[in-house]
N, C-alpha and C positions, 0 to 999 in steps of 0.2 A: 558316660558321655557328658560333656560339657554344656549346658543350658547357659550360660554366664550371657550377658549380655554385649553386643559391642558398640560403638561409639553412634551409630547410627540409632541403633537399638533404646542406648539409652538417653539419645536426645528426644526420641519419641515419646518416651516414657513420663520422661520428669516434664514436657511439654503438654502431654495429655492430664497428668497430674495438676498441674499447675490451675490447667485451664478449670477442669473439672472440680476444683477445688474453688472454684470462685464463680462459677455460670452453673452448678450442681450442686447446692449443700442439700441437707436432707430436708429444707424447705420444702425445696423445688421438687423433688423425688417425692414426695408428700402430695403434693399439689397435682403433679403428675397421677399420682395412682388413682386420680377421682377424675381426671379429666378425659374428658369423653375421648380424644384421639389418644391422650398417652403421651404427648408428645407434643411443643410450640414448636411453628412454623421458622421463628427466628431462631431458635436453637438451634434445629437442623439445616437451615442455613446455613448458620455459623462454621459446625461443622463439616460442611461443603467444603466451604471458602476456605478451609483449613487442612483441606487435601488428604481428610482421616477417609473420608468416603472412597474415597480412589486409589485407597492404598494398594491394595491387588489387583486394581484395573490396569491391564499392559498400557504402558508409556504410549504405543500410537492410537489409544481412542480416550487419550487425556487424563490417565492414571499415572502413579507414580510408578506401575512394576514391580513393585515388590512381592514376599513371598507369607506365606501364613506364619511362618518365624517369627518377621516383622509383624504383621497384626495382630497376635495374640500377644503382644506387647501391649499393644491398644485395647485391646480386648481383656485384659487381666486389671487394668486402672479404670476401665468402662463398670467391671464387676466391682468392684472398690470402693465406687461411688455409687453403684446402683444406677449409674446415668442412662435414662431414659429413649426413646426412639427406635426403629427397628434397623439398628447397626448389623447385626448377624445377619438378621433376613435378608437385609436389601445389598450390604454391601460386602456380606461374605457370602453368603449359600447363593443367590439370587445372579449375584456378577460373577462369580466363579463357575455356575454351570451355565453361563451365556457365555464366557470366554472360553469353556471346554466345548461346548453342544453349540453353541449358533451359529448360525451363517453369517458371514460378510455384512450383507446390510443388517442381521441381527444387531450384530458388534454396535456396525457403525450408528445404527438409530439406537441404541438404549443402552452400551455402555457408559459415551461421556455426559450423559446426563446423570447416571445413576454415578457418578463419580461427583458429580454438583449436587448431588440434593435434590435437585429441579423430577427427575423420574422417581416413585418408589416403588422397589418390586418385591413382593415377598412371595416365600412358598406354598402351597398349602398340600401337604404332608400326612394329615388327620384324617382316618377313614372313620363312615357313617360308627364302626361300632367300638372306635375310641382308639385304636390302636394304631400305628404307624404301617400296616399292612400295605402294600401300596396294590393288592387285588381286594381292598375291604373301600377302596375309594368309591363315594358314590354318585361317581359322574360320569357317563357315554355319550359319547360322539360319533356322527354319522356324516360320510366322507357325500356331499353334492357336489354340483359343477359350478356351485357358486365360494365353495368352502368347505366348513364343517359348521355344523349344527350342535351345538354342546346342551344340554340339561341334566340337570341332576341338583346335590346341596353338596357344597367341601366347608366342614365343620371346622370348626376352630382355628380358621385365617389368622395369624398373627398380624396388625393393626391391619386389616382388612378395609376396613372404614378411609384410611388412607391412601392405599396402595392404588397406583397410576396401572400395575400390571399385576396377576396372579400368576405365577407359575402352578399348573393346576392339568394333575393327570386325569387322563379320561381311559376309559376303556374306548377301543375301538375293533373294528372287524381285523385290524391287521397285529391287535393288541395294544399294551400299553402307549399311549401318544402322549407326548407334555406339550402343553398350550399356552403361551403366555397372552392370556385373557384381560382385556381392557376391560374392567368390572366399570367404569364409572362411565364409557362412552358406547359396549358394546349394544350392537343391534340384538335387539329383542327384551324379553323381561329381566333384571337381576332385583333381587332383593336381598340387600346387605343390613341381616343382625346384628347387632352388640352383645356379645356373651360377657355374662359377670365373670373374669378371674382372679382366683384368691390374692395373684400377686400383683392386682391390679394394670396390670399393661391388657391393653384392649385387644384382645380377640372377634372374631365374626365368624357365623354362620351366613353363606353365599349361596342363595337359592336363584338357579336358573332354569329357564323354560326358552326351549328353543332361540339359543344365543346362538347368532351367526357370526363368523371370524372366517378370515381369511387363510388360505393355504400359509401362507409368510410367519403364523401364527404359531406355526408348530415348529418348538425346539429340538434339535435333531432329526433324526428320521420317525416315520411313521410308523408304530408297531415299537419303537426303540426307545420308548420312554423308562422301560427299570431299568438303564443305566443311567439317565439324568436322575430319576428319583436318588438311586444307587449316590450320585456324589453328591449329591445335594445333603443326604442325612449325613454319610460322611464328615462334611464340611460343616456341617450345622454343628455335630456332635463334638466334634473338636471345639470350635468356637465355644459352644455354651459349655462344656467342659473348662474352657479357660476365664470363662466368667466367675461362674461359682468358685472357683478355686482364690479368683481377685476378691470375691462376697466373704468366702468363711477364711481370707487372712485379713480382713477389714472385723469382721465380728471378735476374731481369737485376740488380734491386738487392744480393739476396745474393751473388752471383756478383763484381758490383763490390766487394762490402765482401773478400772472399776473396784477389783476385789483386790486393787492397791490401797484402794482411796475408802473403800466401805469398810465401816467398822463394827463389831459383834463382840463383844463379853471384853470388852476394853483396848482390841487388838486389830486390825484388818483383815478380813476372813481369809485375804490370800497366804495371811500366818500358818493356817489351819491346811494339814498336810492334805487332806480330800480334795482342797481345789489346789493343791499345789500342783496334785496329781492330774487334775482338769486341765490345768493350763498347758502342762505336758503333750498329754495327752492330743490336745488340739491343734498345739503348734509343731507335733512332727504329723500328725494328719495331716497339715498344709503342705509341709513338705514334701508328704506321699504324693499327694498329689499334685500337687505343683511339676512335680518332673515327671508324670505320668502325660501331662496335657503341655508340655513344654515338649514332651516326644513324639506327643498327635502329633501338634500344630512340626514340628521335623518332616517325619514320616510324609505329609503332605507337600510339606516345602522341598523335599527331598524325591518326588518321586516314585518312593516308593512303591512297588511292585501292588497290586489289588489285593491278595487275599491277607497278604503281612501289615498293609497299611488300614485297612478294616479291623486286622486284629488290636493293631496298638491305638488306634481310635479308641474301640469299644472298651478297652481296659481303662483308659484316662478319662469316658466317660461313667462305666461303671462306679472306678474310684472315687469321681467326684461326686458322683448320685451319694454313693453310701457314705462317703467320710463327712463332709461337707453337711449329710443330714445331721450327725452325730454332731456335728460340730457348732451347730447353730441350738442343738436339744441340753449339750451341756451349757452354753453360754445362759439361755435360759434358768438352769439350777442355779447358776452361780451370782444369775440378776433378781434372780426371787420377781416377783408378785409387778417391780415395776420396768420388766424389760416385755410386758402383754401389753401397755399402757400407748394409746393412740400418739403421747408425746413422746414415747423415746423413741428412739431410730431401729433397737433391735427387733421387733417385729417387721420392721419393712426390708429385712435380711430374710428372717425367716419366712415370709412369706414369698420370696421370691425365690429361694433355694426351693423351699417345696416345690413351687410349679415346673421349675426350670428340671426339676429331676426325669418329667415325664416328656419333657422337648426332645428331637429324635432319637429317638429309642429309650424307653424306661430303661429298672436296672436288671430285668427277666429279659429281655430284646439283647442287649448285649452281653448278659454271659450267654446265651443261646448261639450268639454270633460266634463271640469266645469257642464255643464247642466244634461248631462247625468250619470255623478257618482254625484249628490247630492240626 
């Protein structure tokens, strides 16, 4: 099957490139990873204004319409540069299971903002005991005649601290419910943590106590929340699949220009057949994977069927979890001593590969998946 890209495809491309190459050097990515949100308010602005946010929002609530083909276009130059902000969260997982799951006035109030920047809505996906279980969530809700009642903690909020909306399962009497939770306005107590993470993008811990929301509040039906969990990881897993994959063909390339230019016993080490063998080695990993998460990001855009389009997900995230680790451990052998050093850029790869391997679904979650849709 043909991945190649088309004229559309690669005006995106070399536009998102361009940009990010001059508003994202590894300054900024640097700066970003210590910064409290993770993320300047005029950068994602910018990217608003620049209609990357609404690439998959349908055309009548002020998106472009496009399909996850097109975005993981976006999504592989986003990986590349490491560039910052919660793009998956908000404006793939987050707008995609409000275009599949909400109501009319859902659409109508929180798509075209989340298409501007101006809304942000992320997931939260992380049960109390670490794992993406969505029956280990630890939050319940209880149906009054004023709403519901939500309490509990959802662990590890991707930029939580920023986010205008949570999408945030609860249990309930009629079963799984998803909420999209005003954390910064809702009635009752929240107390929103800052969890340290390794790859520096801010994470939260959301503790609430008798938060009241409105009926209007709940995505889909009541009781029918593990099929919004369901496309949410989905859609997550693709994306951040196509990220890493944009991360460890930015690491492989640099790494080749490196043990061009470093020299060892009179000669450039990339002389020496063990990393010839490295660079091999790393640059058809990319390509593994590359057309593993070029088939998600299809599969998705394609329709395809639930249990087949689950399967080819899980495989282009598996691939990316396990090559992509490999891929950033050799660059390391081949950088010696100063690609650990807070000044060169190859640590802020590797730490962000690491964390992203356990973002919807580690790499045990989907061969497990694997087994079960075959």
């Amino acid at each position: 099957m043909d991945f190649g890209l088309n004229e559309t495809q690669e005006l995106i491309r070399s536009s998102v490139a361009e940009y990010l190459s001059d508003r994202s050097p590894s300054d900024f990515v640097r700066a970003m990873a210590t910064d409290e949100r993770g993320c300047t308010d005029d950068f994602w602005r910018e990217i608003g204004e620049l209609g990357w946010l609404g690439l998959i929002v349908p055309e009548e609530h002020g998106g472009s319409g496009m399909d996850m083909s097109d975005m993981a276009v976006l999504l592989g130059e986003w990986g590349t540069a490491l560039a910052p902000g919660p793009l998956v969260e908000s404006a793939v997982v987050s707008a995609s299971a409000i275009s599949e799951f909400g109501s009319d006035e859902q659409k109508a109030d929180w798509l075209p903002s989340i298409a501007t920047g101006e809304t942000v809505v992320v997931p939260s996906l992380v049960g109390m005991d670490g794992s993406t279980d969505p029956n280990a969530m630890g939050v319940r809700a209880s149906e009054t005649s004023n709403g519901w009642v939500i309490s509990g903690t959802s662990r590890f909020v991707p930029y939580g601290n920023s986010a205008d909306l949570v999408l945030m399962p609860a249990e309930t009497d009629a079963g799984m419910t998803v909420f999209a939770v005003p954390v910064k306005s809702a009635e009752g107590t929240v107390n929103i943590n800052r969890v340290k993470m390794a790859s520096g993008a801010p994470a939260c811990n959301i503790d609430m106590n008798e938060v009241v929301v409105p009926t209007a509040t709940v995505v889909g039906e009541a009781g029918g929340g593990a099929d919004v969990v369901d496309h949410m990881m989905l859609y997550g897993a693709a994306a951040r699949a196509t990220q890493m994959v944009g991360a460890g063909s930015a690491v492989t390339n640099r790494t080749i220009e490196y043990v061009k230019e470093r020299r060892q016993f009179g000669r450039p080490i990339g002389a020496f057949q063990v990393i010839q063998h490295y660079m091999a080695d790393m640059a058809t990993k990319v390509k593994s994977a590359k057309h593993l998460a070029d088939r998600a990001a299809w599969a998705l855009s394609a329709d395809v069927n639930g249990a087949m389009a689950s399967r080819i997900v899980s495989q282009a995230k598996w691939s990316a979890n396990t090559l992509m680790h490999d891929i950033v451990w050799k660059a390391h052998q081949s950088h010696g001593a100063i690609g650990f050093t807070w000044e060169h850029d190859l640590h802020l790869y590797t730490r962000r590969v690491l964390s992203w391997r356990a973002d919807f679904g580690d790499s045990d979650s989907h061969i497990e998946n694997l087994g079960r849709t075959l």
